[in-house]
N, C-alpha and C positions, 0 to 999 in steps of 0.2 A: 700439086700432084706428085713433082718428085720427091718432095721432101717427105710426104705419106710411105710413098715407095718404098720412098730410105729407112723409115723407121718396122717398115712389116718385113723387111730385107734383114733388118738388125734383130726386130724380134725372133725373125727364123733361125738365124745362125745363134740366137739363145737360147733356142729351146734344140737346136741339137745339138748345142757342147752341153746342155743339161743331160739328155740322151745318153750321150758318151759317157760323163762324167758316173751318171748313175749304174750304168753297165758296169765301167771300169771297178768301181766298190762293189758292188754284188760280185766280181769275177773274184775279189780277193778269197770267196770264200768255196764256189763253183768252177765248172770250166764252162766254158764257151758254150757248149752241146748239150746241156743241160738247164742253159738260160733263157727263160720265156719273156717275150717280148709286154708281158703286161707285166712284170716285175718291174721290169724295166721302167715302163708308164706309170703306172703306179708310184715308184720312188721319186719321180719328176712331177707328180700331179698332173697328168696329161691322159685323157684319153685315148685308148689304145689305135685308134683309126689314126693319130696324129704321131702314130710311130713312124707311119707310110708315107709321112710326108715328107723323109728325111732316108730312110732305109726300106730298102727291098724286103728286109730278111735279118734277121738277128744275124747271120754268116755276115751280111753285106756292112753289118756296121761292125762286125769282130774285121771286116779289111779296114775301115776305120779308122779302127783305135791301132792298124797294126803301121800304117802311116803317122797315126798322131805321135806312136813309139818311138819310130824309126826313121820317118821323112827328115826330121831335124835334124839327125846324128852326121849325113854323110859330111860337113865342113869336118866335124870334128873329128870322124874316122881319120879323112884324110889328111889332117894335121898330124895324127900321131905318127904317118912316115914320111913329113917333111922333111928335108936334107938339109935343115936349115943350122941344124945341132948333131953333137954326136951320137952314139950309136945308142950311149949309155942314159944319155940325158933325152934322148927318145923317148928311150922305154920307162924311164922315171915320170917323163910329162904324161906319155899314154897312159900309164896304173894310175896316176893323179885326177884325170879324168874322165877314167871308168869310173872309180871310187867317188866321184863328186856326183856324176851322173846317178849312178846306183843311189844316194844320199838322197839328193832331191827329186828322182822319180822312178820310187821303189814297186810301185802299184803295177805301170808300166814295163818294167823288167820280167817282176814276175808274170804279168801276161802275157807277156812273150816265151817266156821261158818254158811256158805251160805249155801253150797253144802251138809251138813250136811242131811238135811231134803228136800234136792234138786230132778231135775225132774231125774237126770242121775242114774240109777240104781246101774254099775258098783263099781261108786264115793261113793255114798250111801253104798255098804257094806264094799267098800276097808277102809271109814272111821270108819266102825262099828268095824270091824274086827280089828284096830287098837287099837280103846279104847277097847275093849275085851284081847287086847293083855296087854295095861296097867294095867286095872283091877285084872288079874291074877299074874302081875310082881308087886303090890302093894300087894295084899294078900301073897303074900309069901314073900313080904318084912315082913307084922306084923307076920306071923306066926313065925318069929323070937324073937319077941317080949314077955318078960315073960307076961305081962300084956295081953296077945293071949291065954294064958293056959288055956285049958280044954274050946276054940272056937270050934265050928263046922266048917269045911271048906263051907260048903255051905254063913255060915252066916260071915267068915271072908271076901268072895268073893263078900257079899251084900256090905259089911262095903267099902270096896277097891271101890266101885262102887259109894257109895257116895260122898269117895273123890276124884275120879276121875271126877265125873259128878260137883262139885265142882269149881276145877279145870278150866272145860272150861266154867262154869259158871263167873268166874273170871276172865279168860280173856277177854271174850266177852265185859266185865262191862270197863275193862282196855283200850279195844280198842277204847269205845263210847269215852273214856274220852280223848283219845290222837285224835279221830276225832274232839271232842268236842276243843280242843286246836288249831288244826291246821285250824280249820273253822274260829276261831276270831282272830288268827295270821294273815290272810290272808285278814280279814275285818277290820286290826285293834281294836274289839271291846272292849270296857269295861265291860260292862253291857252285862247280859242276864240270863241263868238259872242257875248261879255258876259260879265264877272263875274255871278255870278249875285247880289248884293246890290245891282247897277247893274241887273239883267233886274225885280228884284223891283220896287225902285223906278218903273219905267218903267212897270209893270206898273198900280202905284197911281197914277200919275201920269194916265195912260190913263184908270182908271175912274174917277176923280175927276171926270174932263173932260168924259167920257162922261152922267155923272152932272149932271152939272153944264147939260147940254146939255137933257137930257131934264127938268131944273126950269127951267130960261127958258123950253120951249117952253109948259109949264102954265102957267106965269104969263102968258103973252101969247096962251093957245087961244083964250079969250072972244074977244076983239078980233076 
């Protein structure tokens, strides 16, 4: 009996990362509020009553996919203000890790990037309530930090919020550049607004600087 159990338990958690999976490619092309749930079924071979077995509501599985996004990330958020190195090899490990992230789950970003500021309400706070999660797991990384002494917590959780908003400001930049790549792969092109390995560099160059902007300003808030 339980080994039945086990195996209808596995087939379930199959056919809703099929679910996910086939939402997530349909969104590369749509947004969220516009995706119908037998698209959805339809792209998974499933009948559409066996959407319900897994989601409420196309909104309920856009919260989701914004977990599948984002639940992973907070270790690595909060590595990138470890104290562990300096200020500068920080912010080189952090762009290193956007940029890898952006690499390997670009489908991902951009639906967030989308849905961010999207019509779907639910999506809209499950991603707010995310970065709110990271912001607070970055502030309490610096209040580790001696260079934090004698911070207000109010004002460490503004600073966390910089680099967080940072952050997805960088990836976003990351993602234009690997669309920007795979657009003249596919035209063959030469020519046009930048090679796209000069667009990438410019890209880190930027959030380096950027970065770099927002640790002068902490070291000199006190004053």
């Amino acid at each position: 009996m339980s080994h039945t159990l086990g195996l209808r338990q596995a087939q379930k958690q199959k056919t809703r990362q099929a679910l996910l999976d086939a939402a997530l490619g349909l969104l590369e092309e749509q947004s969220l509020s516009s995706l119908g749930l037998r698209e959805v079924t339809r792209a998974v071979g499933v009948a559409p009553t066996a959407f319900y077995r897994h989601f409420r509501s196309t909104a309920d599985l856009g919260v989701a996919l914004v977990e599948e996004a984002l639940g992973s990330l907070h270790a690595m958020i909060r590595s990138t203000v470890s104290t562990a190195e300096d200020s500068d090899e920080r912010i080189r490990r952090a762009i290193e890790l956007i940029a890898g992230h952006v690499d390997a789950h670009p489908a991902h970003v951009r639906f967030v990037a989308r849905e961010r500021h999207g019509g779907v309400q639910p999506v809209r706070e499950a991603i707010r309530d995310q970065l709110a999660r990271f912001a607070e797991e970055v502030r309490d990384e610096l209040a580790k930090d001696p260079e934090s002494r004698g911070w207000h917590d109010e004002d460490l959780l503004m600073l966390a919020h910089l680099y967080v908003d940072q952050m997805l400001s960088t990836a976003s930049l990351f993602l234009e550049t690997q669309e920007t790549r795979e657009t003249q792969a596919a035209h063959k092109a030469q020519e046009g607004s930048g090679r796209p390995d000069e667009e990438r560099r410019r890209v880190t160059q930027m959030a380096e600087r950027r970065l770099r902007l927002v640790a002068l300003g902490r070291r000199h808030w006190l004053d």
